[in-house]
N, C-alpha and C positions, 0 to 999 in steps of 0.2 A: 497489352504489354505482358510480354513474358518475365516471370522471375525465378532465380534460382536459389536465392536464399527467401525461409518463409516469413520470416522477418521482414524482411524488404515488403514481402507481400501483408502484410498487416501495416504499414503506414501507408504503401500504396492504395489500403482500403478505408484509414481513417483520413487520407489526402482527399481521396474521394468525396466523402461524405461532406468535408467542406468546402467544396467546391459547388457543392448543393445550395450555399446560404446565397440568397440571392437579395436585392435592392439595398439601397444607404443603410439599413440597421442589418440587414444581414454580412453585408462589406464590415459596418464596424465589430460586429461579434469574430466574423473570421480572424479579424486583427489581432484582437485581444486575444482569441485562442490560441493563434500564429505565436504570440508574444510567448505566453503561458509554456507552449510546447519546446519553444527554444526556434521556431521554423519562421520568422520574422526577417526581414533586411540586417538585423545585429546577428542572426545564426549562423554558425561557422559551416553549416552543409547544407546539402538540399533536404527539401522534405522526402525524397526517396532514401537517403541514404542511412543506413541504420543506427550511427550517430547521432541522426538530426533529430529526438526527443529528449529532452531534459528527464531526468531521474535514471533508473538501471535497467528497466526494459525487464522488473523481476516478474510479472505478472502475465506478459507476454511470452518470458521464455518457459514459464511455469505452464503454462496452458498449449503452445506446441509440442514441450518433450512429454508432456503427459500422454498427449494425443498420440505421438511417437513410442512411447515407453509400452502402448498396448495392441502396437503395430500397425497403426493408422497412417495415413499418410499427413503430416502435419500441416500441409497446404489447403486441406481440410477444414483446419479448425482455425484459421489466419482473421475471417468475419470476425468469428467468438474473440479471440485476441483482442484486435482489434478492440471490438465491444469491452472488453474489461480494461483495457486501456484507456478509453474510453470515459466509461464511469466513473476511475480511479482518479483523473486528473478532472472530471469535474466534481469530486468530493473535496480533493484540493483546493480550489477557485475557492468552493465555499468554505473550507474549514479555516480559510487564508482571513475570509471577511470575519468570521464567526470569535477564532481566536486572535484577531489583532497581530496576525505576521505581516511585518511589512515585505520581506525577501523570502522569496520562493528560489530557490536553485540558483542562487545570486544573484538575481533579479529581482526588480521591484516587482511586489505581487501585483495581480490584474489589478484589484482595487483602489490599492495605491494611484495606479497611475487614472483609472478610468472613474474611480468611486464604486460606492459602493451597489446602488443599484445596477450600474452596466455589468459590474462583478457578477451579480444574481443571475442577468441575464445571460454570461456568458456561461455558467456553471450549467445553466436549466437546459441553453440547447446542446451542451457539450452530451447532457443526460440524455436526452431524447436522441443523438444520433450514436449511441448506444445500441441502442434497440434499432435504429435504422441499419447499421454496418450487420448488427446480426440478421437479418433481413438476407443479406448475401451469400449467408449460407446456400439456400435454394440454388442460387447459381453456378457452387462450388460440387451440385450433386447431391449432398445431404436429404436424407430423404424427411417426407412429412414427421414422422412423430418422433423423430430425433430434433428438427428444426423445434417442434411444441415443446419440447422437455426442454431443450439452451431458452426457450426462452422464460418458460416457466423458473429457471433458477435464474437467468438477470433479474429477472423481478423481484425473486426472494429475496437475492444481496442486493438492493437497492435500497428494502424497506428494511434489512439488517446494517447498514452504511449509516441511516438516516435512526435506527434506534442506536447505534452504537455512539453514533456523537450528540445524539440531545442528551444519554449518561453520561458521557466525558463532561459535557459542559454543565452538568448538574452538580457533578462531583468535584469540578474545580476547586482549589483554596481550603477543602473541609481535611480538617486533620484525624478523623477519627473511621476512614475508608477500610474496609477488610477486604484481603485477598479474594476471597472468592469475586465477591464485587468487582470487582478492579480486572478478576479473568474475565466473567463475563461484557463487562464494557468491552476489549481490548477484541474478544471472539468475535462483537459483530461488526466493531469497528474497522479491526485491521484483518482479522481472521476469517472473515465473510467471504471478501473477493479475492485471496489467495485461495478459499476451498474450493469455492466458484471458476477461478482459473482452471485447477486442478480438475476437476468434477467435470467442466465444461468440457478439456480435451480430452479426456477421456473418453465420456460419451460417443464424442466426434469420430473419434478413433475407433469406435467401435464395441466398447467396453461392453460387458453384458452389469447388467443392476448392479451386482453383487462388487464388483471390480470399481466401478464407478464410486460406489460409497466407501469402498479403502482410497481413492484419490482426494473423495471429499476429506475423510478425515485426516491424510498426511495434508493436505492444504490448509484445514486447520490449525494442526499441530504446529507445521512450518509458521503460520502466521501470527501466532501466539510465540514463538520464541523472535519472531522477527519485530516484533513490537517491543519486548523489553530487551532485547539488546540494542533496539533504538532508544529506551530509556535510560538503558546504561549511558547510550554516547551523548542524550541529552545532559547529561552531568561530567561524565568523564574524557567526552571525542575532545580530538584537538579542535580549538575553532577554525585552519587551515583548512580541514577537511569536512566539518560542520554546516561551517557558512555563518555559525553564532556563540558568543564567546562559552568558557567553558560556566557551568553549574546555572546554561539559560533556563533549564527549567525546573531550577527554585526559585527565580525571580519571577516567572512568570504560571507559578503555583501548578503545578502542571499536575495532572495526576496519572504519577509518575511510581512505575513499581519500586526500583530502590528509597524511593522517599515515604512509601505506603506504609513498607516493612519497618524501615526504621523506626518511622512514629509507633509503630504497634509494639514497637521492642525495647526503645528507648526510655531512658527515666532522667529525672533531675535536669543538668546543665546540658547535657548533648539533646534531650528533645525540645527544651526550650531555643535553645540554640539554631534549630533546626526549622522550627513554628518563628519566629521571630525573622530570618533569613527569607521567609514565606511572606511574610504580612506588611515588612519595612524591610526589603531587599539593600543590600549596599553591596560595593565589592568585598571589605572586610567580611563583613556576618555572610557574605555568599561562598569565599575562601574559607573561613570558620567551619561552614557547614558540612559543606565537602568533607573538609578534614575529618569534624565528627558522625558523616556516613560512611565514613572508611573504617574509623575506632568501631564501630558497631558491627562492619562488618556484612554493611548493606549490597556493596557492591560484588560479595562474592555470592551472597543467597542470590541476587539477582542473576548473575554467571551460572550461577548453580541450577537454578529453574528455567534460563534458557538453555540449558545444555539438556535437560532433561525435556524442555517439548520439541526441542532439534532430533533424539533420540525416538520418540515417540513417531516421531513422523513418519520418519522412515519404517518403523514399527510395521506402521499401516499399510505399508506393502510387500512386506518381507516375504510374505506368500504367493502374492500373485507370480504370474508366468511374465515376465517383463524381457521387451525386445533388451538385447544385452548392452548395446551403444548408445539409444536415449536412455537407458535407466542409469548407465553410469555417469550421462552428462547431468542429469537430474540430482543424483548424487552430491557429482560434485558443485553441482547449484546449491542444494542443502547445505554444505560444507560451508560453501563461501558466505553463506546469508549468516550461519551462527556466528564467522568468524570476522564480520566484516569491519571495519575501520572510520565508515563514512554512510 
């Protein structure tokens, strides 16, 4: 099957890989990954069509215009895509079990509906056909020690995914978190497989070392601003566009950068205010709280420090020689992730 958008060809290659799950528990894992992705009987498209994944396809479109931004052909690196897409949604499955969300993308999470072991099991094969989709590189042309290098870094961000959130959940509910802290959690958590996106197309594309590690590190950068201004919206998004009412993660102790800063900053009646809203959530003391991370002034340090790793990023390639049409859709990918609403 021919395709003309490369997108199309990264779901056509993660459609692929499940259509590999074969007998009664492989039928039931498709389902539930079917669900997960939004490609179920309730999904509004096909699984071909570029709509048809739940979430924004950032990791996806990070990893083609990479592969494109250094003159590659981004058809190329659609396997690798794929594979970080891959990963990324089954890091979800489990962070869904792990933190008690019952809705994923306005859906009940897998768990919910299947429990909590079929959840595990749908997360573990989501992971292993990861590493199967990148596999198809080979078939795309890639040659041997490019194919060894994409896979030597899915692995890194896998065991970086998997340190990132046993520190999230170590650091839940403690009030006495420091920023550095707090970056390094968020870097391998959230920052990993955006650098790995980044890193990956490049490679694919043809990158020489040196090129490839300014992608890795605007992937980084990108993904550290992309993480607290998802913390911003975790207190401040509308819930219209959230999916969860406003200030859900002070109820649900999150460890959350405007709430880090605060507490490091705060004295008397605003940080008690704040720790208390944490420990015996209500809607008052959650309104309260809110209120008093805006007196303090938490939510523009956090604006402030994501505008500065949104800057950074781009930083990291301000040098290289970049094709002129992916580098300004990359760009304006950048632009939108600092500025997004949802």
């Amino acid at each position: 099957m021919t395709h003309t958008d490369p997108i199309t060809s990264v779901l056509a290659v993660m459609h692929a890989q499940l259509e590999r799950l074969d007998g009664p528990g492989g039928a039931l894992m498709r389902e539930m990954i079917e669900h997960h992705l939004g490609w179920d009987a309730h999904g509004a498209e096909a699984p071909d069509q570029p709509a048809a994944i739940g979430g924004k396809l950032v990791r996806t479109r990070l990893c083609l215009l990479s592969c494109a931004a250094v003159g590659g052909d981004a058809f190329a690196a659609a396997p690798a895509a794929a594979a970080v897409e891959l990963l990324h949604n089954y890091s979800l499955i489990h962070d869904d079990i792990e933190d008690r969300d019952d809705i994923r993308r306005g859906r009940p999470a897998v768990w919910k509906i299947w429990g909590e072991a079929q959840g595990i099991n749908a997360g573990d094969v989501m992971h292993a056909l990861a590493f199967s989709a990148l596999a198809e590189l080979e078939a795309v042309g890639v040659e041997h020690t490019r194919r060894l290098h994409a896979g030597a870094i899915l692995a890194r961000t896998s065991v970086r995914l998997c340190e990132g959130q046993a520190h999230d959940l170590a650091l839940q509910g403690k009030d006495n978190i420091v920023e550095t802290e707090y970056l390094d959690m968020i870097g391998r958590k959230t920052g990993a497989l955006m650098s790995a996106a980044a890193e990956l197309g490049a490679l694919l594309g043809g990158a020489s070392d040196s090129q490839a590690a300014g992608f890795r590190d605007f992937g980084l950068h990108l993904g550290l601003a992309f993480q607290i201004r998802d913390d911003i919206l975790g207190i401040w998004g509308e819930p219209e566009n959230m999916g969860k009412p406003v200030g859900a993660d002070i109820s649900r102790k999150r460890c959350s950068y405007p709430i880090i800063w605060a507490l490091a900053q705060a004295k008397g009646d605003d940080r008690d205010l704040i720790v208390a809203a944490r420990a015996q959530p209500s809607p008052r003391l959650i309104a309260d709280s809110v209120a008093a991370l805006e007196r303090i002034g938490a939510r523009d340090r956090a604006e402030q420090l994501a505008g500065e790793y949104h800057q950074r990023a781009w930083a990291a390639l301000v040098d290289l020689e970049l094709a002129p049409r992916p580098a300004a859709e990359l760009h304006q990918l950048t632009d939108f992730l600092a500025a997004r609403q949802r």
